[in-house]
Biotite code that builds the C-alpha atoms (Angstrom):
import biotite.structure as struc

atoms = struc.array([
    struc.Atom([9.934, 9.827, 6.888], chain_id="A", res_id=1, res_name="UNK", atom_name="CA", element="C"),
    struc.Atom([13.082, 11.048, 6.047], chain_id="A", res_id=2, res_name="UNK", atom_name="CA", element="C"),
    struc.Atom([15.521, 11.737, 9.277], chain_id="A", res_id=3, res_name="UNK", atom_name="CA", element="C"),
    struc.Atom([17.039, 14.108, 8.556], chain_id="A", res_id=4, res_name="UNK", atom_name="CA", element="C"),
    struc.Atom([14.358, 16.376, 9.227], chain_id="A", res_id=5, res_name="UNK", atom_name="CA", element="C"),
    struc.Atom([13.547, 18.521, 12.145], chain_id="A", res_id=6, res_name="UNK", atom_name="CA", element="C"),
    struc.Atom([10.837, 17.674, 14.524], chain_id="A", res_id=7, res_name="UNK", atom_name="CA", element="C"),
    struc.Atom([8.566, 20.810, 13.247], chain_id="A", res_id=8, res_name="UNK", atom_name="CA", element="C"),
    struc.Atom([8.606, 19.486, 10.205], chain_id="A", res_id=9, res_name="UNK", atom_name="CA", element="C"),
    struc.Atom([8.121, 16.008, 10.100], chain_id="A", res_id=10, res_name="UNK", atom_name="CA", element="C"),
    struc.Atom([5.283, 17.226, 12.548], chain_id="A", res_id=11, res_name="UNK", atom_name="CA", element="C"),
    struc.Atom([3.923, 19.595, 9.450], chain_id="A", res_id=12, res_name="UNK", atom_name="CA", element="C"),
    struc.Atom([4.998, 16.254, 6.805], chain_id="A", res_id=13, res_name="UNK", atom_name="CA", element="C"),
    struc.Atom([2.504, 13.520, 8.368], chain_id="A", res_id=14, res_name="UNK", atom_name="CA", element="C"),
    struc.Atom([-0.082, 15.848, 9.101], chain_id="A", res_id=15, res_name="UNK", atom_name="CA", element="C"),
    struc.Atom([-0.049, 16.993, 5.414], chain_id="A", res_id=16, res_name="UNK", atom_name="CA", element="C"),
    struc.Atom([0.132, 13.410, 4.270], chain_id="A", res_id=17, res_name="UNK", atom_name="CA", element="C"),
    struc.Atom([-2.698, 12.255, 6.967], chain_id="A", res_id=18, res_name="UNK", atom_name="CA", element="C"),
    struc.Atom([-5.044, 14.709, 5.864], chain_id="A", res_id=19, res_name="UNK", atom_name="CA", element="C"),
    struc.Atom([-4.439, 13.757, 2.397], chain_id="A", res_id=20, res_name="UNK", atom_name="CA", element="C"),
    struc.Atom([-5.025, 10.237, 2.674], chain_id="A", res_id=21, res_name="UNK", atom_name="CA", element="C"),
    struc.Atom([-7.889, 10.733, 4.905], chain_id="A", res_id=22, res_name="UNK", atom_name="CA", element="C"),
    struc.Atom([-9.326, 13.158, 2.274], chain_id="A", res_id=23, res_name="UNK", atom_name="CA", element="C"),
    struc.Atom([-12.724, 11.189, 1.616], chain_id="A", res_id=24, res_name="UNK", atom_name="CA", element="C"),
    struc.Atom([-13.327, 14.309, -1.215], chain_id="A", res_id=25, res_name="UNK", atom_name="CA", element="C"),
    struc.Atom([-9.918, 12.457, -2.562], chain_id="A", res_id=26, res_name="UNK", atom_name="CA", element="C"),
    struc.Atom([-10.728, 8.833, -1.566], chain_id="A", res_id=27, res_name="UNK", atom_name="CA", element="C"),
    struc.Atom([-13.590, 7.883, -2.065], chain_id="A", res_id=28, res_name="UNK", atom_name="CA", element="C"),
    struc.Atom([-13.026, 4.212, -1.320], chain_id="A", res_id=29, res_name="UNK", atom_name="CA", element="C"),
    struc.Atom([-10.219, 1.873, 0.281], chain_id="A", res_id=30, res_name="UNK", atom_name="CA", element="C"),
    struc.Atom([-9.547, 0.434, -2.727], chain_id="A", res_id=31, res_name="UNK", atom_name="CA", element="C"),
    struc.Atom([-8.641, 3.836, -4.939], chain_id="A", res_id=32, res_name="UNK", atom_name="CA", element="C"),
    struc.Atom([-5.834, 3.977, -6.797], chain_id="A", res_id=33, res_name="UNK", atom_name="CA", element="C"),
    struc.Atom([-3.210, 6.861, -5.478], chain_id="A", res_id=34, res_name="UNK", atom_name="CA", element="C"),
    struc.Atom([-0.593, 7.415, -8.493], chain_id="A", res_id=35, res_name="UNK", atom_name="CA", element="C"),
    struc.Atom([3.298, 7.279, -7.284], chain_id="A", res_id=36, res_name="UNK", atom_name="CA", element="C"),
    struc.Atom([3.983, 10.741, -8.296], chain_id="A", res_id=37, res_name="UNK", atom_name="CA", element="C"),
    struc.Atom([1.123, 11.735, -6.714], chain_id="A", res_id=38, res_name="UNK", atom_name="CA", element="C"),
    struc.Atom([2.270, 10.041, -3.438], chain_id="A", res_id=39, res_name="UNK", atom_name="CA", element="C"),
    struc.Atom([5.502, 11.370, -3.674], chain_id="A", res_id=40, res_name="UNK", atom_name="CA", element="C"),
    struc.Atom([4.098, 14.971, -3.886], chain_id="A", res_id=41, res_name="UNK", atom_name="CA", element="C"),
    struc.Atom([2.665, 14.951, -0.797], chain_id="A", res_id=42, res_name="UNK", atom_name="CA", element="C"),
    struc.Atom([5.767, 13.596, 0.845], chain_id="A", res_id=43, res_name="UNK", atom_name="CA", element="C"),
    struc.Atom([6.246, 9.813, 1.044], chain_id="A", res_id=44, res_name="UNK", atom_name="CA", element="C"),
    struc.Atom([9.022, 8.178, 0.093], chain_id="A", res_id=45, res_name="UNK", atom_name="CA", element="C"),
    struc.Atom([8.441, 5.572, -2.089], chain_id="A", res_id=46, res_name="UNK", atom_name="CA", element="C"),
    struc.Atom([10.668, 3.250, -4.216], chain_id="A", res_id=47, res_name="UNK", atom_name="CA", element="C"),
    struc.Atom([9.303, 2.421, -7.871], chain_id="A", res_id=48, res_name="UNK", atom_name="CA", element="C"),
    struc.Atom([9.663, -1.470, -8.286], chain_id="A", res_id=49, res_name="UNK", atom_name="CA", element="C"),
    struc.Atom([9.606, -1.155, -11.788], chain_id="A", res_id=50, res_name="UNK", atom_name="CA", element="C"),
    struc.Atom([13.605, 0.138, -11.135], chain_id="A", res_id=51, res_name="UNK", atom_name="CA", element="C"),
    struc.Atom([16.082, -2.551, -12.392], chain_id="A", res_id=52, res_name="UNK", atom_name="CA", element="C"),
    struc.Atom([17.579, -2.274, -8.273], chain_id="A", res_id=53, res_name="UNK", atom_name="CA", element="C"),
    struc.Atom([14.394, -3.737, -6.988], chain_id="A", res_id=54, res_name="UNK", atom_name="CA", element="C"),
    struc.Atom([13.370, -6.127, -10.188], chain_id="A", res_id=55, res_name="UNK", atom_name="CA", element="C"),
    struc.Atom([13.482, -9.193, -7.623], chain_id="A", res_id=56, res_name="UNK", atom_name="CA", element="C"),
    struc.Atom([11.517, -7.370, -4.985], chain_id="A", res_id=57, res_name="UNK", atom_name="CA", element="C"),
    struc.Atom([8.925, -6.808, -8.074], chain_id="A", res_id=58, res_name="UNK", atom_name="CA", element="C"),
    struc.Atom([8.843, -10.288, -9.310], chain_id="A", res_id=59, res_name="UNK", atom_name="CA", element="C"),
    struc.Atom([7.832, -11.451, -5.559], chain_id="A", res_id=60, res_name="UNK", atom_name="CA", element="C"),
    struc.Atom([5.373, -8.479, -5.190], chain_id="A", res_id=61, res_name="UNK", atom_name="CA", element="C"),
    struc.Atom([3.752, -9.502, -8.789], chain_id="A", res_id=62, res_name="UNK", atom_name="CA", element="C"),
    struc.Atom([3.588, -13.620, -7.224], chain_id="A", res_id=63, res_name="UNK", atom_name="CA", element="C"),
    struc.Atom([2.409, -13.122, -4.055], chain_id="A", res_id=64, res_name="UNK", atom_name="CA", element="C"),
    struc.Atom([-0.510, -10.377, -5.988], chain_id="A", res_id=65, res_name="UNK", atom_name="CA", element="C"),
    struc.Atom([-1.018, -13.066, -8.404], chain_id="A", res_id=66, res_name="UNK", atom_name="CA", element="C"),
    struc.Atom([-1.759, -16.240, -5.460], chain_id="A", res_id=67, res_name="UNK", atom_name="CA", element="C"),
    struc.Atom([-4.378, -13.555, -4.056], chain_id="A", res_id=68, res_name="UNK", atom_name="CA", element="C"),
    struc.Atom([-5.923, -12.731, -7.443], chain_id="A", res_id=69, res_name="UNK", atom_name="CA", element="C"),
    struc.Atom([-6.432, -16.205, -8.339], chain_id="A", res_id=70, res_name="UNK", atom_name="CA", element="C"),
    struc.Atom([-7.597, -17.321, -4.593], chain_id="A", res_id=71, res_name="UNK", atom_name="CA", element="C"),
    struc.Atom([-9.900, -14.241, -4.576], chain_id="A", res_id=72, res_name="UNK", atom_name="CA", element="C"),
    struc.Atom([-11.548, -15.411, -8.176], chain_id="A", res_id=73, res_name="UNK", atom_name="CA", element="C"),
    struc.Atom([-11.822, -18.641, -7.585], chain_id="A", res_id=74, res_name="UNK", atom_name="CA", element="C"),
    struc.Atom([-12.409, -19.567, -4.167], chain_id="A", res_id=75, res_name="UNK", atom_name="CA", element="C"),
    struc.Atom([-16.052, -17.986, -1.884], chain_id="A", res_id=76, res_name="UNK", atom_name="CA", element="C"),
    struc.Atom([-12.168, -16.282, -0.390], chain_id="A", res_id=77, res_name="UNK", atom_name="CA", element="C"),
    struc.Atom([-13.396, -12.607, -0.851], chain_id="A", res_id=78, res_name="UNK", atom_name="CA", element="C"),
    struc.Atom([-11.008, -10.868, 2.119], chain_id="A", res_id=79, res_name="UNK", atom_name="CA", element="C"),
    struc.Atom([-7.516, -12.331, 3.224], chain_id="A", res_id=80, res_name="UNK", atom_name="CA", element="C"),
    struc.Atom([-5.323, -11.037, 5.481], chain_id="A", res_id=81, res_name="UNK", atom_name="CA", element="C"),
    struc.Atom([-1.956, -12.368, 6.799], chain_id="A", res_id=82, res_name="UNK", atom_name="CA", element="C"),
    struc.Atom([0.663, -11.577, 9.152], chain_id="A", res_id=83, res_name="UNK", atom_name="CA", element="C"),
    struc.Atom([4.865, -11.708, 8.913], chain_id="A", res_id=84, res_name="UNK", atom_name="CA", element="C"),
    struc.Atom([4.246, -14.947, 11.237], chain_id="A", res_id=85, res_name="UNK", atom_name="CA", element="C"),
    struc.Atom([2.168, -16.771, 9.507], chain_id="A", res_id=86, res_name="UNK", atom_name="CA", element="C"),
    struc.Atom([-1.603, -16.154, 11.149], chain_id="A", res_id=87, res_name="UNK", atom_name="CA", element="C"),
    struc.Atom([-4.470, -16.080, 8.523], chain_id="A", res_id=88, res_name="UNK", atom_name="CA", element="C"),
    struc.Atom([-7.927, -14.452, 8.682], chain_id="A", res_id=89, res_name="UNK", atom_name="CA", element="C"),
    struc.Atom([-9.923, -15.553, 5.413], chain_id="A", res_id=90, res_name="UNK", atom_name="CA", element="C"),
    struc.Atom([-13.528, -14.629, 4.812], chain_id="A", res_id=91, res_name="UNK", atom_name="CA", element="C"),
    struc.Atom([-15.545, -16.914, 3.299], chain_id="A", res_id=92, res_name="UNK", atom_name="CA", element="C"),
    struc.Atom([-19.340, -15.713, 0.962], chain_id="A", res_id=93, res_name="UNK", atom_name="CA", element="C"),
    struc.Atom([-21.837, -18.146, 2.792], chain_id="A", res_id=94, res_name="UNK", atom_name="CA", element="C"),
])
């Protein structure tokens, strides 16, 4: 959120973007696509990796997407999640 705003209405900002995202009439499903204008119309600040500033921030977005993909298709793996220190919790189909 940016800082330079007032209490009041960073108050008023992440309850407008809460109720948004929480919106099931909206989303419908964890997994639904929320466009980045979209996003940025209801207040988040958001940085388009596509920009040439973050093209090296893209290209490790796009591998570390890719590892999942492939792990997800080709392993029983059908839920990862991982932490900034390492810890994994995989799910496994039985």
């Amino acid at each position: 959120m940016p800082r330079d705003l007032s209490v009041r209405e960073r108050d008023d900002a992440v309850k407008r973007i809460t109720e948004r995202l929480t919106d099931l009439n909206h989303n419908k499903s964890h997994d639904r696509h929320i466009h980045c204008q979209e996003c940025s119309q209801i207040g988040l600040n958001i940085e388009m990796l596509e920009a040439p500033i973050a093209k090296s921030l893209q290209d490790k977005v796009l591998t570390v997407h890719h590892c999942f993909m492939h792990t997800l298709s080709n392993t029983p793996a059908f839920k990862i999640i991982e932490d900034h220190r390492g810890g994994s919790f995989i799910k496994l189909q039985q």
